[in-house]
C-alpha positions as YAML, in Angstrom:
chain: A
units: angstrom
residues:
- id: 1
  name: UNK
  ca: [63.29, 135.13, -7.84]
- id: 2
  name: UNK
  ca: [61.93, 131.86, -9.18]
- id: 3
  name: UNK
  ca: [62.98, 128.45, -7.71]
- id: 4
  name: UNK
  ca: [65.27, 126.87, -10.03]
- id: 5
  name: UNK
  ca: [67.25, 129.70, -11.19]
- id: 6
  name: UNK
  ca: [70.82, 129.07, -11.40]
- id: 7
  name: UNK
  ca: [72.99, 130.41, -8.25]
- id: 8
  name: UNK
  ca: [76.87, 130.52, -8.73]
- id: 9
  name: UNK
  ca: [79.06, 130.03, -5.84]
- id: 10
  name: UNK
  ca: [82.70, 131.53, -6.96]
- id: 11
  name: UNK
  ca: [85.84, 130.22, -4.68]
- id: 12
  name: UNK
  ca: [86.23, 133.91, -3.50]
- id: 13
  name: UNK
  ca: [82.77, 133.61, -2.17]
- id: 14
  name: UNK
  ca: [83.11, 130.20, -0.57]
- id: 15
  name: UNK
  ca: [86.08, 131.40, 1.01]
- id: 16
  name: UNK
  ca: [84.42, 134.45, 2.65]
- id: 17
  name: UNK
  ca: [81.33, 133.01, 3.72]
- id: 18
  name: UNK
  ca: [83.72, 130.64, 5.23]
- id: 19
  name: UNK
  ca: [84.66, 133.85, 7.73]
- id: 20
  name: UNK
  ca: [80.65, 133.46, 8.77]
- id: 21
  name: UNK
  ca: [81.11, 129.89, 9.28]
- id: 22
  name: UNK
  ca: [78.73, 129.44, 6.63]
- id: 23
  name: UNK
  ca: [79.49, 126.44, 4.45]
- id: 24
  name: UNK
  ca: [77.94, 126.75, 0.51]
- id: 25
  name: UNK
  ca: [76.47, 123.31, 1.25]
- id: 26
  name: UNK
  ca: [74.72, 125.38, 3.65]
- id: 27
  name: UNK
  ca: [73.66, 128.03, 1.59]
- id: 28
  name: UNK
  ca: [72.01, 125.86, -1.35]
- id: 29
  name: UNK
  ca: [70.13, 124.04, 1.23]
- id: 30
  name: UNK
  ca: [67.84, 127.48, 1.53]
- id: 31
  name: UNK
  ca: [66.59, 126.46, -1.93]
- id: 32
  name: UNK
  ca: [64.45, 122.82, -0.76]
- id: 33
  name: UNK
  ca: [61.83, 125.28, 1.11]
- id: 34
  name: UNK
  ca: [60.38, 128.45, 1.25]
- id: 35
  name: UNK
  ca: [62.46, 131.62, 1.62]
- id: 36
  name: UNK
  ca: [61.38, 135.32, 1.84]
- id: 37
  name: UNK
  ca: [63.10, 137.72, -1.03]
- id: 38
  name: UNK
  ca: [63.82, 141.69, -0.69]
- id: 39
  name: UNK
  ca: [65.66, 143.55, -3.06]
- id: 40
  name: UNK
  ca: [67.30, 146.45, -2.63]
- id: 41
  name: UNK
  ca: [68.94, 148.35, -5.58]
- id: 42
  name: UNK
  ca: [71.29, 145.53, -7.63]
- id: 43
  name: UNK
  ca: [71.32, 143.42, -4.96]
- id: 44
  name: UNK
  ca: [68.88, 140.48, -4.07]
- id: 45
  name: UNK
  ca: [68.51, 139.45, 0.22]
- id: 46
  name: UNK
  ca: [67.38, 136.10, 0.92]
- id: 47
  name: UNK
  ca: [66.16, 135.27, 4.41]
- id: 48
  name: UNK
  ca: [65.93, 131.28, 4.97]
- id: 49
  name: UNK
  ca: [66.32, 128.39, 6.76]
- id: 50
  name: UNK
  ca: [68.58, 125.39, 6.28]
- id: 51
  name: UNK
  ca: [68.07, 122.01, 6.38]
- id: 52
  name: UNK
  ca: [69.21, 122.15, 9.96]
- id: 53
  name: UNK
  ca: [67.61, 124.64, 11.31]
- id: 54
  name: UNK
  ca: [69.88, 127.65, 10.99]
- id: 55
  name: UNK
  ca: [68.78, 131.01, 9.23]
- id: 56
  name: UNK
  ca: [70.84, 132.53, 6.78]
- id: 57
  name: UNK
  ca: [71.05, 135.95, 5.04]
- id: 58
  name: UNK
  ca: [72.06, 135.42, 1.62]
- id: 59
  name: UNK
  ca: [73.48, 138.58, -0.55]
- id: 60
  name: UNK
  ca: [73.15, 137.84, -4.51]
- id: 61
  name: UNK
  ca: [73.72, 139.70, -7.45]
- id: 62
  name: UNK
  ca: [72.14, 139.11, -10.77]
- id: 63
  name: UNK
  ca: [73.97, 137.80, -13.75]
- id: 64
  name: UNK
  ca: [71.84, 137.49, -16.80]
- id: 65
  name: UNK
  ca: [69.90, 134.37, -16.03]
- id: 66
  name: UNK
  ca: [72.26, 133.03, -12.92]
- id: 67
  name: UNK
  ca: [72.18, 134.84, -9.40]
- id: 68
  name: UNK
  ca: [75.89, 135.47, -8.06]
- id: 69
  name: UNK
  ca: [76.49, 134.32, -4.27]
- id: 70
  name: UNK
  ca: [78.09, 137.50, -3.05]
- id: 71
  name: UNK
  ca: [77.72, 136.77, 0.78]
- id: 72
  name: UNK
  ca: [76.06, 134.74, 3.31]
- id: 73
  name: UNK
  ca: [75.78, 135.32, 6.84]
- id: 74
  name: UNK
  ca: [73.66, 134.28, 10.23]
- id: 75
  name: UNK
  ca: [70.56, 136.06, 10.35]
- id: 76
  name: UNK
  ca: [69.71, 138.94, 12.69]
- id: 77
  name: UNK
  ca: [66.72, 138.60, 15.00]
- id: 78
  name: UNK
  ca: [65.32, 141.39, 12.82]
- id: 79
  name: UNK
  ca: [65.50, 139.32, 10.12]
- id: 80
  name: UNK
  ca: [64.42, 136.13, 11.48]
- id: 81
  name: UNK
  ca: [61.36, 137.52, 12.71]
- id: 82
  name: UNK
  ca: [60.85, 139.18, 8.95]
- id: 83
  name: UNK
  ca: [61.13, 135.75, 7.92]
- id: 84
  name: UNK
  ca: [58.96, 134.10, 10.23]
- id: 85
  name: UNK
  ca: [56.06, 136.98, 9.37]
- id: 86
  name: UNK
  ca: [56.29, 136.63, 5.75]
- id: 87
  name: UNK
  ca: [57.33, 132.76, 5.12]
- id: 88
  name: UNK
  ca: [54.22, 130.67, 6.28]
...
């Protein structure tokens, strides 16, 4: 995933990160430093950290040359410390 690609936050997705408390003000904020990427099948997992502090799991899915916000949650610890190993 390259930085500048296009990411498209739909009002059904705002409103259900919303049930995480997750704001997509929050979620583009992952974008302004480094994040760590797996994919699994379609689907894309981000792993980074706001401008605040907070880390987020991102779901995408990839539209042509846009990525599609499908989710976004808090982290697990799991996933934090995948984060912390991989992102220097």
């Amino acid at each position: 995933m390259k930085r500048g690609m296009r990411i498209e936050i739909t009002g059904r997705a705002k409103k259900h990160i919303a049930s995480h408390n997750v704001r997509a003000e929050e979620v583009l904020t992952i974008f302004e430093r480094d994040y760590f990427v797996k994919k699994e099948g379609k689907r894309y997992e981000l792993i980074g950290k706001t401008r605040n502090g907070r880390f987020l799991a991102l779901f995408l899915e990839r539209e042509k040359d846009k990525f599609k916000l499908v989710t976004a949650r808090d982290a697990t610890k799991t996933e934090k410390e995948l984060y912390k190993k991989k992102v220097k």
